[in-house]
C-alpha positions in Angstrom: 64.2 -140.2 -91.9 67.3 -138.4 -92.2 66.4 -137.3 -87.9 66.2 -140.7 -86.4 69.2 -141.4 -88.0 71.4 -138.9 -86.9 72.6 -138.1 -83.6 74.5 -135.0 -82.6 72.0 -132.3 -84.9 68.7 -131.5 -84.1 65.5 -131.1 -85.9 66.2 -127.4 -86.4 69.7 -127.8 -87.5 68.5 -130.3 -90.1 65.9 -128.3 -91.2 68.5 -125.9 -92.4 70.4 -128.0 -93.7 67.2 -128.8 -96.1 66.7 -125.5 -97.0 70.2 -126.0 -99.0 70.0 -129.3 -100.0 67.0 -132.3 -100.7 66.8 -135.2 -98.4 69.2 -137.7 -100.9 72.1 -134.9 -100.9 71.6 -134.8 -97.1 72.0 -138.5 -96.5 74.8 -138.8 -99.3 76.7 -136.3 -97.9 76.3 -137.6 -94.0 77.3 -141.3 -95.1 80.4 -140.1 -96.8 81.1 -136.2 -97.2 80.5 -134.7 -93.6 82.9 -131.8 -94.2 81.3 -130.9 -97.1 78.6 -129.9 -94.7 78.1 -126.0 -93.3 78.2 -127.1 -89.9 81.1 -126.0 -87.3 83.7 -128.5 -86.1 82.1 -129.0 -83.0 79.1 -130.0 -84.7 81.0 -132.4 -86.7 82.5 -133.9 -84.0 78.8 -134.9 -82.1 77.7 -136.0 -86.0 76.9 -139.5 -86.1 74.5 -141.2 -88.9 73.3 -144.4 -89.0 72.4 -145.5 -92.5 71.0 -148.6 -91.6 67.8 -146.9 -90.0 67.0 -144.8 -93.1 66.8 -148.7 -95.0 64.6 -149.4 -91.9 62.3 -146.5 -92.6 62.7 -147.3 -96.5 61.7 -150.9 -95.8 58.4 -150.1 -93.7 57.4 -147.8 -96.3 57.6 -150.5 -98.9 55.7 -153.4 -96.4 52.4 -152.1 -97.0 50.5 -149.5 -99.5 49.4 -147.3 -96.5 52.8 -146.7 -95.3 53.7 -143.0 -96.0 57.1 -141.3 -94.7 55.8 -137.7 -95.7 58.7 -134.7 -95.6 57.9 -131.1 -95.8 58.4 -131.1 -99.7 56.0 -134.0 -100.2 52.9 -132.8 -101.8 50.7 -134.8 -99.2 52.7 -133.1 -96.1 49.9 -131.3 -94.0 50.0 -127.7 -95.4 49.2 -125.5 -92.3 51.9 -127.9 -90.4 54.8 -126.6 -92.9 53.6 -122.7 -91.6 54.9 -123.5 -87.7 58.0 -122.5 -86.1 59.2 -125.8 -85.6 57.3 -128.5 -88.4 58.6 -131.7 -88.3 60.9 -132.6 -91.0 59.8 -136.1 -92.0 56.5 -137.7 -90.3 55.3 -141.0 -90.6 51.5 -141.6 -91.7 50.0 -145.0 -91.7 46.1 -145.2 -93.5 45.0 -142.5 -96.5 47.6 -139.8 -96.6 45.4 -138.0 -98.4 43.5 -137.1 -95.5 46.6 -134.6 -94.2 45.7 -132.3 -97.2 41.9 -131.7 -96.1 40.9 -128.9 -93.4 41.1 -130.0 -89.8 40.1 -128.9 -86.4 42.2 -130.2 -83.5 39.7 -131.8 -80.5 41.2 -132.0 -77.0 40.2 -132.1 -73.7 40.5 -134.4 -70.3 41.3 -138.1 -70.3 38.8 -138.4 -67.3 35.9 -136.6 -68.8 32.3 -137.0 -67.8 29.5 -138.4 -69.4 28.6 -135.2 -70.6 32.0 -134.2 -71.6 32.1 -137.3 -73.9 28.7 -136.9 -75.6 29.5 -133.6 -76.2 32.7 -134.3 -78.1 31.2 -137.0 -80.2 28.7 -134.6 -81.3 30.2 -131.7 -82.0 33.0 -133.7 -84.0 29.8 -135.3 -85.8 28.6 -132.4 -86.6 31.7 -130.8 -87.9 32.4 -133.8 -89.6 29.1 -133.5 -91.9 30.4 -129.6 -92.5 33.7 -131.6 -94.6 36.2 -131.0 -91.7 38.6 -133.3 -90.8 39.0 -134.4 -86.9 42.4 -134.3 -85.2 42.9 -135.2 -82.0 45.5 -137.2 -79.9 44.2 -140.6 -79.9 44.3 -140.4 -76.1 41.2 -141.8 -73.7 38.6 -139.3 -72.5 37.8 -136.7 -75.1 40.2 -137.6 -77.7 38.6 -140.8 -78.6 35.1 -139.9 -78.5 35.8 -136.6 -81.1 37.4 -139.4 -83.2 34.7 -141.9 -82.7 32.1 -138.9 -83.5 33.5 -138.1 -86.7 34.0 -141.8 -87.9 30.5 -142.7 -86.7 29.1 -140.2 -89.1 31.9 -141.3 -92.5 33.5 -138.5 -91.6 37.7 -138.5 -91.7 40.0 -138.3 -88.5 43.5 -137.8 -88.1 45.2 -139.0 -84.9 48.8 -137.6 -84.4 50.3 -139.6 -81.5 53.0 -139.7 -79.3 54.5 -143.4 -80.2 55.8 -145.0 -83.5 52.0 -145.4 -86.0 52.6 -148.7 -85.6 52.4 -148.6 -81.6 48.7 -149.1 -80.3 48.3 -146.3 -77.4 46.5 -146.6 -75.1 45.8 -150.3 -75.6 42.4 -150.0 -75.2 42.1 -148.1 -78.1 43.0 -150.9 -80.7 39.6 -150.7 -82.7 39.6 -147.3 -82.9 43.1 -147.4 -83.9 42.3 -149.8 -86.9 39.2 -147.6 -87.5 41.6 -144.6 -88.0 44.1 -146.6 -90.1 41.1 -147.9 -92.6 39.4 -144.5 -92.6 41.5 -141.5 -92.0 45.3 -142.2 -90.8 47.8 -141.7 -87.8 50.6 -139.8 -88.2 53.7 -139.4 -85.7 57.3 -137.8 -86.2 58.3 -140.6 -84.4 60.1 -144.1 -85.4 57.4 -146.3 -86.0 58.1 -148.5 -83.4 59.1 -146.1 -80.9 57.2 -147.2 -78.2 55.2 -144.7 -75.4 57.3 -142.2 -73.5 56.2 -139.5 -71.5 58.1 -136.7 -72.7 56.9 -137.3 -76.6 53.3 -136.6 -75.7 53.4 -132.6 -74.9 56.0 -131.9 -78.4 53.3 -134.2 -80.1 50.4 -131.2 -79.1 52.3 -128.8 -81.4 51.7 -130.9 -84.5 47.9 -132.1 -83.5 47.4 -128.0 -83.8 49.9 -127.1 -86.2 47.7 -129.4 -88.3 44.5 -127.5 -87.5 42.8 -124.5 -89.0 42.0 -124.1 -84.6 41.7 -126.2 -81.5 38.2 -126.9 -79.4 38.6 -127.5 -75.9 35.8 -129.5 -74.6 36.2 -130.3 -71.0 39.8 -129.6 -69.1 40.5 -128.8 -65.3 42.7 -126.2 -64.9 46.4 -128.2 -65.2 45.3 -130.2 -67.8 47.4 -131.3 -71.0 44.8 -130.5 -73.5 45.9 -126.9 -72.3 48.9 -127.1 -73.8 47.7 -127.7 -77.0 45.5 -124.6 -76.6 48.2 -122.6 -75.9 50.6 -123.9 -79.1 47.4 -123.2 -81.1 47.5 -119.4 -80.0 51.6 -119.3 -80.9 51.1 -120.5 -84.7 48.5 -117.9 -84.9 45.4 -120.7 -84.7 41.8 -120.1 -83.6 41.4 -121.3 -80.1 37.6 -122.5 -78.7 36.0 -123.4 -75.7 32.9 -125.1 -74.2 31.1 -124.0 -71.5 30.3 -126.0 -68.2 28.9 -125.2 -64.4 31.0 -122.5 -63.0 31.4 -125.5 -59.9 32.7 -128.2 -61.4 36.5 -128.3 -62.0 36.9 -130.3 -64.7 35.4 -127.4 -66.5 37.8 -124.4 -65.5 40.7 -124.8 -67.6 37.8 -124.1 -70.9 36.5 -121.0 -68.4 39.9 -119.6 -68.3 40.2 -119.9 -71.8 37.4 -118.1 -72.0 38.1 -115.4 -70.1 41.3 -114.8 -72.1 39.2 -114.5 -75.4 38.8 -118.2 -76.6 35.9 -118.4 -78.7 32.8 -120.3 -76.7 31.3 -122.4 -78.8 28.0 -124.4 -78.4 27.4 -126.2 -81.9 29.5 -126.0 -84.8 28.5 -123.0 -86.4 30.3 -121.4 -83.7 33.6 -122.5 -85.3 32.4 -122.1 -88.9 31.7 -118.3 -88.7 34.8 -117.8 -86.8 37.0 -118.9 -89.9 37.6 -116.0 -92.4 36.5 -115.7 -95.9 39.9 -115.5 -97.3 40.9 -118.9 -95.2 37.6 -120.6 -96.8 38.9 -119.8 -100.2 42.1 -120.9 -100.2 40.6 -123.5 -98.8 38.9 -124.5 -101.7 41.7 -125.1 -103.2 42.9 -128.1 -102.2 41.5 -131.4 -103.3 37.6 -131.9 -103.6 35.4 -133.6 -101.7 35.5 -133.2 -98.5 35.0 -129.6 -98.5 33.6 -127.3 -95.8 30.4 -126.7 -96.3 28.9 -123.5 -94.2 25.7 -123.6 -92.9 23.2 -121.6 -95.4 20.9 -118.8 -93.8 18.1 -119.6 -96.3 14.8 -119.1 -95.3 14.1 -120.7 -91.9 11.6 -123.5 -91.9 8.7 -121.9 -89.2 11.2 -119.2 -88.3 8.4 -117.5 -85.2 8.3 -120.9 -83.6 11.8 -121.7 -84.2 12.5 -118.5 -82.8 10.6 -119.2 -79.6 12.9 -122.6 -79.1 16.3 -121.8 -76.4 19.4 -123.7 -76.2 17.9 -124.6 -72.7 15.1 -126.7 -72.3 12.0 -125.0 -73.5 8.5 -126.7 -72.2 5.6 -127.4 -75.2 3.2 -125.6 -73.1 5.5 -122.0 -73.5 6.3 -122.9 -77.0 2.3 -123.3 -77.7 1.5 -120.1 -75.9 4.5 -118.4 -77.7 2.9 -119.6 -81.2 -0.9 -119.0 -80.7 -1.9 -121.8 -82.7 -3.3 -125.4 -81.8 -1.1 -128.1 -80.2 -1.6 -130.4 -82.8 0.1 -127.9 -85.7 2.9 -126.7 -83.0 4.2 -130.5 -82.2 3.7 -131.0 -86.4 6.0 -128.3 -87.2 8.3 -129.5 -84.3 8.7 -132.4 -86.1 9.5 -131.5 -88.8 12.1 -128.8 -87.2 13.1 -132.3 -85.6 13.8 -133.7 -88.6 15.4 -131.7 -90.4 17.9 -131.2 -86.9 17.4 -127.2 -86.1 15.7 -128.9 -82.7 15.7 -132.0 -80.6 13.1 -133.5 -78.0 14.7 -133.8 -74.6 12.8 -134.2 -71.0 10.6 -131.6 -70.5 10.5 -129.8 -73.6 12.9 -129.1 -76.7 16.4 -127.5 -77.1 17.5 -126.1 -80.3 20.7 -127.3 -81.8 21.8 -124.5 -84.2 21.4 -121.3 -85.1 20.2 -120.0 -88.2 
């Protein structure tokens, strides 16, 4: 609050300024004490605070019970946000706060994906959903919304962090999702929330959408896309970075190649990302609230591990998998289904592709 009110002193600045002081002594001493303040004259002179805005912020707050102004003391303020170079001192969170505290992964990628590009998104946020990880994304068309869609689809929890005021519906064609988020995960800016959409607050917004997350997953992204710089904030906190895959020809997939190339993680399902995530990070973890909590995929026995074995993330024909097997048709397509059902493979034209590994 104590930002949008002031003029003259940046984020930083105040930041300091907190590290001496709590947010009441801070707006006590800039209504009536400034040169009580360790700041330089010159920095005195630029000072200006306007009171009424922090009422402002006070009064939305009070309007309804899923208004939340969350500093960096606040026991709901995002935990891996306060561990960036630059964390927002105050953000505003509209829907269940509570969903800040739980592990995230940030989803980005282009606002003009492909077909494919979308599907993919929504199921691999699905699927990391059902693992207990929370969805972050920007909120933005194209990739964005279909990770969030993915993971509310499947009553899982998403967090959009966007680059307007939470009470600012951006794009405009995103209004259900936008109530979707509010009722069943949140939205959280540093932003007034009115502040309405301006071009510049969309990059400085990437920092917090993977200062949030535990790593960032790049889905589809041509080479000067924005999801980029996301990627590259997530490699300056010291964040996991992933990529997927697409044809080596098509544009809209190079940005995720180069990432590649310069050691992102490629990732075809989610227990790509699980098994990238330390041991120690999975404990500590477990130490925030329960429920959601991550859940890694269990390498018990495998149901019909030799034909399970003979299934490839590429289409894989019945005829091969029956030769593969050396047992009847009718028992191979009874044990597919069952590796069907229980989602280690899926039917597709042609064949079957498996889904995860074991």
């Amino acid at each position: 609050m104590v930002v949008g009110a002031t003029s003259g002193l940046g984020p930083a600045r105040i930041r300091q300024l907190l590290t001496h002081m709590d947010v009441a002594e801070l707006s006590q001493r800039l209504q009536g004490d400034l040169a009580s303040l360790p700041l330089s004259s010159a920095q005195l002179s630029r000072l200006a605070y306007d009171p009424a805005k922090v009422e402002q912020a006070l009064a939305w707050r009070e309007r309804q019970a899923n208004h939340h102004i969350l500093c960096c003391s606040d026991p709901l303020y995002p935990p891996l946000l306060k561990l960036i170079s630059d964390p927002p001192p105050v953000v505003f969170v509209k829907g269940r706060a509570e969903t800040c505290l739980y592990p995230a992964i940030a989803m980005v990628g282009s606002r003009h994906a492909s077909a494919t590009g979308l599907q993919t998104a929504s199921w691999l946020a699905a699927e990391l959903s059902r693992l207990g990880f929370v969805i972050s994304s920007g909120m933005a068309a194209g990739i964005d919304g279909a990770a969030h869609c993915g993971a509310l689809d499947v009553q899982g929890l998403s967090l959009a962090v966007l680059g307007t005021g939470v009470d600012c519906i951006y794009p405009k064609g995103h209004g259900r999702l936008y109530h979707a988020l509010v009722d069943k995960g949140c939205v959280m800016s540093e932003y007034w929330p009115d502040t309405q959409a301006f071009a510049g607050n969309f990059p400085r917004r990437n920092r917090i959408i993977s200062g949030i997350s535990l790593g960032t997953l790049v889905v589809e992204a041509a080479r000067k896309s924005g999801s980029l710089i996301t990627a590259r904030m997530a490699l300056e906190q010291g964040r996991e970075v992933f990529a997927v895959p697409g044809h080596i020809l098509d544009e809209q997939h190079q940005g995720c190649h180069d990432l590649l190339q310069s050691g992102a993680k490629l990732v075809t399902c989610a227990a790509d990302i699980v098994e990238e995530l330390s041991t120690l990070l999975l404990c500590q973890l477990e130490k925030l609230p329960p429920s959601p909590q991550i859940r890694a995929e269990r390498s018990s026995q495998l149901p019909f591990a030799s034909l399970l074995a003979s299934v490839d993330y590429e289409t894989t024909s019945l005829d091969r998998l029956v030769e593969h097997s050396g047992k009847p048709i009718d028992i191979v397509l009874e044990q597919l289904l069952e590796l069907e059902l229980q989602g280690w493979v899926a039917q597709v034209p042609g064949g079957y592709v498996r889904l995860k590994r074991n």
